[in-house]
N, C-alpha and C positions, 0 to 999 in steps of 0.2 A: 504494500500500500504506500500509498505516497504520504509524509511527513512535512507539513506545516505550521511547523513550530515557531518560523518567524511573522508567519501572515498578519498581523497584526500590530508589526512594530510602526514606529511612528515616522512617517515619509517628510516632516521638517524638524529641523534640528529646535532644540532648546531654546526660548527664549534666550535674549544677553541685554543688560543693560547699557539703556541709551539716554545718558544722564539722568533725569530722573521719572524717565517712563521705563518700559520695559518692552521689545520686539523681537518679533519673533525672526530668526537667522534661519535665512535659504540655506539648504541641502549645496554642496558644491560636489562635484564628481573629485574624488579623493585615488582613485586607480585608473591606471592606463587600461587602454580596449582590450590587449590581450587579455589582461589578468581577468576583464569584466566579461570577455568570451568563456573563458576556462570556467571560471565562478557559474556562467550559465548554465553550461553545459553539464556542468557536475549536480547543481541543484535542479537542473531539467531529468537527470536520469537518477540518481537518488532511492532507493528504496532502504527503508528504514528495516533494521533488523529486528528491533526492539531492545538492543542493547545500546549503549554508550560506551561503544568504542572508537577508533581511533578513525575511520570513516563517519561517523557520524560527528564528529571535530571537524573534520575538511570542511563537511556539508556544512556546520554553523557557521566556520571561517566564508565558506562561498556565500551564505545568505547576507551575508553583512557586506560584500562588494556587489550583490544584486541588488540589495535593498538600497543601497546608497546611489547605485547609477539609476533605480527609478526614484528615488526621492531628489535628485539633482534636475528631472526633468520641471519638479515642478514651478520652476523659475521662469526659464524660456513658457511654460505653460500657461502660467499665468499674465504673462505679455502678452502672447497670442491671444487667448480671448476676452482683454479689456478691448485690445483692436477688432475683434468679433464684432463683437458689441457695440462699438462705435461707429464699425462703419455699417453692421445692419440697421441699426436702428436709423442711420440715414434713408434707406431705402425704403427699410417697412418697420414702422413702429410697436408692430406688435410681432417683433420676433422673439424666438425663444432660443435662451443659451444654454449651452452647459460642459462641464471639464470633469475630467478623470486619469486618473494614474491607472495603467491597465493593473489589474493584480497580479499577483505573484503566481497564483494559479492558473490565470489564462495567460501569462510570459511560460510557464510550465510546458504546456497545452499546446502550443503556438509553436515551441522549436522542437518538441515531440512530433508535430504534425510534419513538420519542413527540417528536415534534419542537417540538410547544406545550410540552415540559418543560423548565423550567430546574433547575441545578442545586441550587441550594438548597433548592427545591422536592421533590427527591429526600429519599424518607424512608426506605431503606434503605441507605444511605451506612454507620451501621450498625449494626448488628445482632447478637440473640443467641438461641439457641434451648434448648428445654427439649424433652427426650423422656420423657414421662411412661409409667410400665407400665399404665396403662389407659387408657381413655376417663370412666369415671371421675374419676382423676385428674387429669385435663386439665380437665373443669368445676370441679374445686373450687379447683385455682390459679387460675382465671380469674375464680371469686367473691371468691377472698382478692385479687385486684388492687380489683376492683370495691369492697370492704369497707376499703379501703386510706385512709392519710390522707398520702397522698406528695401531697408540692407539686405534681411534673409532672404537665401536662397534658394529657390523654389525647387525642389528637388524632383516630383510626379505630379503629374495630374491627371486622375484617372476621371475618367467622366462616367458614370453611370447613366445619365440621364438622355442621350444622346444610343447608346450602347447598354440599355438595361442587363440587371444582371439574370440567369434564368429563373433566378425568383423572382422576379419583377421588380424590385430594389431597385428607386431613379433616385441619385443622388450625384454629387463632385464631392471627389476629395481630394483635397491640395496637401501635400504634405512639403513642408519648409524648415531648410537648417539652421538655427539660431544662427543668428552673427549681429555683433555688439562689437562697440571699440572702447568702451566701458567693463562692460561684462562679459570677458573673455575668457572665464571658465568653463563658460555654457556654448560656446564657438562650436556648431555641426552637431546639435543635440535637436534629434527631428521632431516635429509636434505634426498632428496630422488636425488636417481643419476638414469637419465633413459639413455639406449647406444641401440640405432638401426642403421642400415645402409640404406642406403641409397634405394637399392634394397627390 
């Protein structure tokens, strides 16, 4: 059986104080891609013995350089969908947002399914989505990205909407590599933007 002993830890770091308030401090990516490949890949195939041994040590050492490269996404994450948000609600005011950290469990699930994947490699790590009230709508936030002079770099864009998927699934997803000349920690950390309507 599969063992989820960390599933729960906490995706931003510790408050620290900030003269005499107190804030909460972004997750920063703390290991290089290899070591954060390796760490996948061990906690993707992982089966727990029921004992604490010396394999079940790797496995906690792996969860804590997995947990940390999803808890680092959430910075780049949360830039992306303030810009969500700002620039749907130019469009259509009654859009609807929302963000997430993929779990630990479907990161598990994901390079079990795809076995050439590595973790860093994964570009919904994470993600935010926009429900737009038309189909309409959905093309003109997708121009206003395209018209855009954001630094990140647009990595895919899959069009669903255009190219249904065979479940019927009409959507765009843009997925983009942070880049900041500020915050260069977070430089090629992907966030996936998905924009459907509602219709």
């Amino acid at each position: 059986m599969k063992f989820h002993h960390g599933e729960q830890r906490p995706l931003i770091s510790p408050t620290k104080r900030d003269g005499d308030r107190y804030v909460m401090a972004w997750a920063r990516p703390e290991y290089s891609k290899r070591r954060v490949n390796d760490a996948g890949a061990l906690v993707a195939n992982y089966v727990w013995s029921g004992e604490d041994d010396d394999d079940f040590s790797k496995y906690l050492q792996g969860l804590d350089v997995v947990n940390n490269w999803r808890s680092a996404h959430n910075f780049p994450l949360n830039t992306f969908h303030v810009g969500l948000k700002r620039r749907g609600k130019l469009i259509d005011s009654g859009i609807i947002t929302a963000q997430r950290i993929k779990r630990l469990s479907s990161i598990e699930h994901k390079l079990s399914r795809f076995p050439t994947m590595t973790l860093s490699q994964m570009q919904d790590i994470g993600g935010c989505r926009a429900i737009m009230r038309s189909a309409k709508a959905v093309k003109q936030l997708c121009e206003a990205y395209a018209a855009s002079e954001i630094k990140h770099v647009l990595a895919t864009n899959d069009d669903y909407v255009s190219t249904p998927k065979p479940s019927g699934y009409r959507g765009v997803h843009l997925v983009y590599k942070y880049f900041s000349d500020r915050k260069t920690d977070y430089n090629t950390l992907k966030i996936e933007i998905q924009i459907r309507s509602q219709l």
